[in-house]
C-alpha positions in Angstrom: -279.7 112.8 135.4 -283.2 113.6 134.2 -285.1 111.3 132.0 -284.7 112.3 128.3 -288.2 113.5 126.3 -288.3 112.3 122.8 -290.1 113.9 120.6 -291.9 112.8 116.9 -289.9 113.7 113.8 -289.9 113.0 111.0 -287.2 112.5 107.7 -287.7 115.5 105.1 -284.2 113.8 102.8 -281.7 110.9 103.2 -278.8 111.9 100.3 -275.5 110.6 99.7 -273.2 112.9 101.2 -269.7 111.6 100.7 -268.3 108.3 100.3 -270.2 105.8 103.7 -271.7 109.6 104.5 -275.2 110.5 104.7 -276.9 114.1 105.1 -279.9 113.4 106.7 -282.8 116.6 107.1 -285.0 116.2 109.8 -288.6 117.8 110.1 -288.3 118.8 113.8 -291.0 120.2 116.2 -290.4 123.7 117.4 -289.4 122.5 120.8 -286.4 120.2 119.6 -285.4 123.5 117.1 -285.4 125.9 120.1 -283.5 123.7 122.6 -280.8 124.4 119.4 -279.2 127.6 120.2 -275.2 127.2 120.1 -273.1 124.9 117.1 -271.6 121.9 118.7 -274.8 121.0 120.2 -276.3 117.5 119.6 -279.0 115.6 119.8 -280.3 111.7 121.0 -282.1 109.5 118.5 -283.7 106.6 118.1 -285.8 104.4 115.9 -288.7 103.6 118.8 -289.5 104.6 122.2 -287.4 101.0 123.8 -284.8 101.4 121.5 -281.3 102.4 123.2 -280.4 106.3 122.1 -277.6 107.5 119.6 -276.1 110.6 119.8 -275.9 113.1 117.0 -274.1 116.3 116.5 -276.1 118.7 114.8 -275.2 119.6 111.3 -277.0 122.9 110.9 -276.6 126.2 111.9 -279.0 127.4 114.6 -282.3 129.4 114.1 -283.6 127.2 111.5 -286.9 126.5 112.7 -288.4 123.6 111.2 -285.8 121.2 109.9 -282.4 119.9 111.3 -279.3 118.6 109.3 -277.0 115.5 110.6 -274.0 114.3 108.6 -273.8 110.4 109.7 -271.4 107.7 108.8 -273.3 104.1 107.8 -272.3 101.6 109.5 -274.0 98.8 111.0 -274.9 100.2 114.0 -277.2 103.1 113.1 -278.4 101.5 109.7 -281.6 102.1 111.1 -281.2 105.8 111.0 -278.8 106.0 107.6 -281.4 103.6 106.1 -284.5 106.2 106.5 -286.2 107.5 103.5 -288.4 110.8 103.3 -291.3 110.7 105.3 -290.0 108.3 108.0 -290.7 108.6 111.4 -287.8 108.8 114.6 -287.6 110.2 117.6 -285.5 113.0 118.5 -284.6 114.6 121.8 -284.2 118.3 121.9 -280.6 119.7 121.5 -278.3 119.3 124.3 -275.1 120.0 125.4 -273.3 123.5 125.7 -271.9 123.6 122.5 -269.2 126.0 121.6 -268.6 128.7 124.3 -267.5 131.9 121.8 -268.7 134.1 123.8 -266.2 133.2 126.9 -264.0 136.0 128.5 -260.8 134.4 126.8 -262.5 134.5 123.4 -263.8 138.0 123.6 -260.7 139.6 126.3 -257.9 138.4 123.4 -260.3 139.9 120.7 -259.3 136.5 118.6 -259.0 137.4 115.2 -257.5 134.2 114.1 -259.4 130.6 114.6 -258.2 127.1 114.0 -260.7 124.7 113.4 -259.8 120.3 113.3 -262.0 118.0 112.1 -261.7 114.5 110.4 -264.7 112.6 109.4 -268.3 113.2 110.4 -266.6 115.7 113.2 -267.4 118.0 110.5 -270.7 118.3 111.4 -270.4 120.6 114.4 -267.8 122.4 112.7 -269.8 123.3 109.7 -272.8 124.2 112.1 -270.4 127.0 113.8 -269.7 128.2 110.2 -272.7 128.6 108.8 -273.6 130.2 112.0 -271.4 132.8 110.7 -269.2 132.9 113.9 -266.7 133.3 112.3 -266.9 136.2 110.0 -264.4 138.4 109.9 -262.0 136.4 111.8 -259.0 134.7 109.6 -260.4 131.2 110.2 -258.3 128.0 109.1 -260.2 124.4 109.2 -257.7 121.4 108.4 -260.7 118.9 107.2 -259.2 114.8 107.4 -260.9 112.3 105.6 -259.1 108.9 103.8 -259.9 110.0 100.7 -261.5 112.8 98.5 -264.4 110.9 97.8 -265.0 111.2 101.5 -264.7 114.4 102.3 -267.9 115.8 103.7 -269.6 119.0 103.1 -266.8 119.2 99.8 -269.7 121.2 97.7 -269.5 123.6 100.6 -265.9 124.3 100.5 -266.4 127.5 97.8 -268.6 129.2 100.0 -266.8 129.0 103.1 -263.8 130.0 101.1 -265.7 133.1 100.2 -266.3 133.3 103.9 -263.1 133.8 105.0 -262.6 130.7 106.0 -259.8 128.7 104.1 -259.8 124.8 103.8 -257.1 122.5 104.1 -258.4 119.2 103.1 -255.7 116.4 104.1 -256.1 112.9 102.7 -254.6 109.9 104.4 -255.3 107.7 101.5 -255.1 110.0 98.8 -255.0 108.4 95.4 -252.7 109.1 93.0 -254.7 112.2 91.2 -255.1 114.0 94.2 -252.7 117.2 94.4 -253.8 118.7 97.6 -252.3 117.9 101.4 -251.5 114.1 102.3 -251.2 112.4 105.5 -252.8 113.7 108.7 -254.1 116.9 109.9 -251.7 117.5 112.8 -248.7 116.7 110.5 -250.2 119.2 108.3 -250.4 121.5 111.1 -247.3 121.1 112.2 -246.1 122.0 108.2 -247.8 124.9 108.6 
């Protein structure tokens, strides 16, 4: 394929985000922000121009010029990214990818009024992008969220709003501990419950 441009960025906030979960905001130039137009998109990353490219799904919802959000698991492997503190430089490429296709003939042809949406781990990221993109409004929307345990859960302070949304939240925990009241096991078994 064709060689990948990276561009300057540069870290706006590192926080805490959920248990081995960091949000990271991105200060982005217009060109990586504009490639971003559809949620599920994602962009490479990387720490210096020999370095060997991650891949990151975009957090955000698109149109926000300026600034991207990426909700990434620490681990050893991309410590240099999770380990950045405001005002740190990277390298991102601009968005790629489709993304989600809403717009396809099955989606609008059925007129879909009801949406499922699975996600465990970071693989909320996308999924909150498409939300906040408000996609979804006015569609009875259902998002089964997995994570081991609450503490874990990403984008938890979000939950409310979605709620008042329209979209409803099933968190499932597959290490819940013993104060937790909601769903336990796996998404697909809760599913299947449901």
């Amino acid at each position: 394929g064709d060689d990948v441009k990276f561009l300057d960025a540069t870290i706006e906030s590192n926080v805490e985000a959920g248990e081995g979960l960091r949000l990271i905001t991105v200060q982005v130039p217009q060109a990586v922000s504009d490639a971003f137009k559809t949620p599920g998109q994602y962009v490479q990353a990387k720490a210096q121009p020999d370095a060997k490219a991650s891949y990151y799904s975009v957090a955000s919802a698109p149109g926000k010029t300026g600034s991207m959000e990426f909700l990434i698991k620490q681990a050893e492997n991309n410590a240099w990214f999770t380990g950045l503190s405001r005002g740190d430089a990277t390298l991102l490429s601009e968005a790629m990818g489709k993304g989600y296709n809403m717009a396809c003939d099955s989606w609008t042809a059925a007129e879909v009024s009801q949406v499922g949406l699975f996600a465990t781990g970071t693989g909320i990221a996308p999924m909150r992008s498409a939300i906040e993109s408000g996609v979804f409004r006015g569609k009875a929307t259902r998002l089964y969220l997995g994570a081991r345990t609450e503490a874990a859960l990403g984008f938890a302070d979000s939950f409310e709003a979605w709620r008042k949304d329209g979209i409803e939240v099933v968190p499932v925990l597959s290490k819940a501990e013993g104060s937790w009241s909601g769903r336990r096991g796996y998404i697909q078994d809760a599913l299947k419950e449901d």
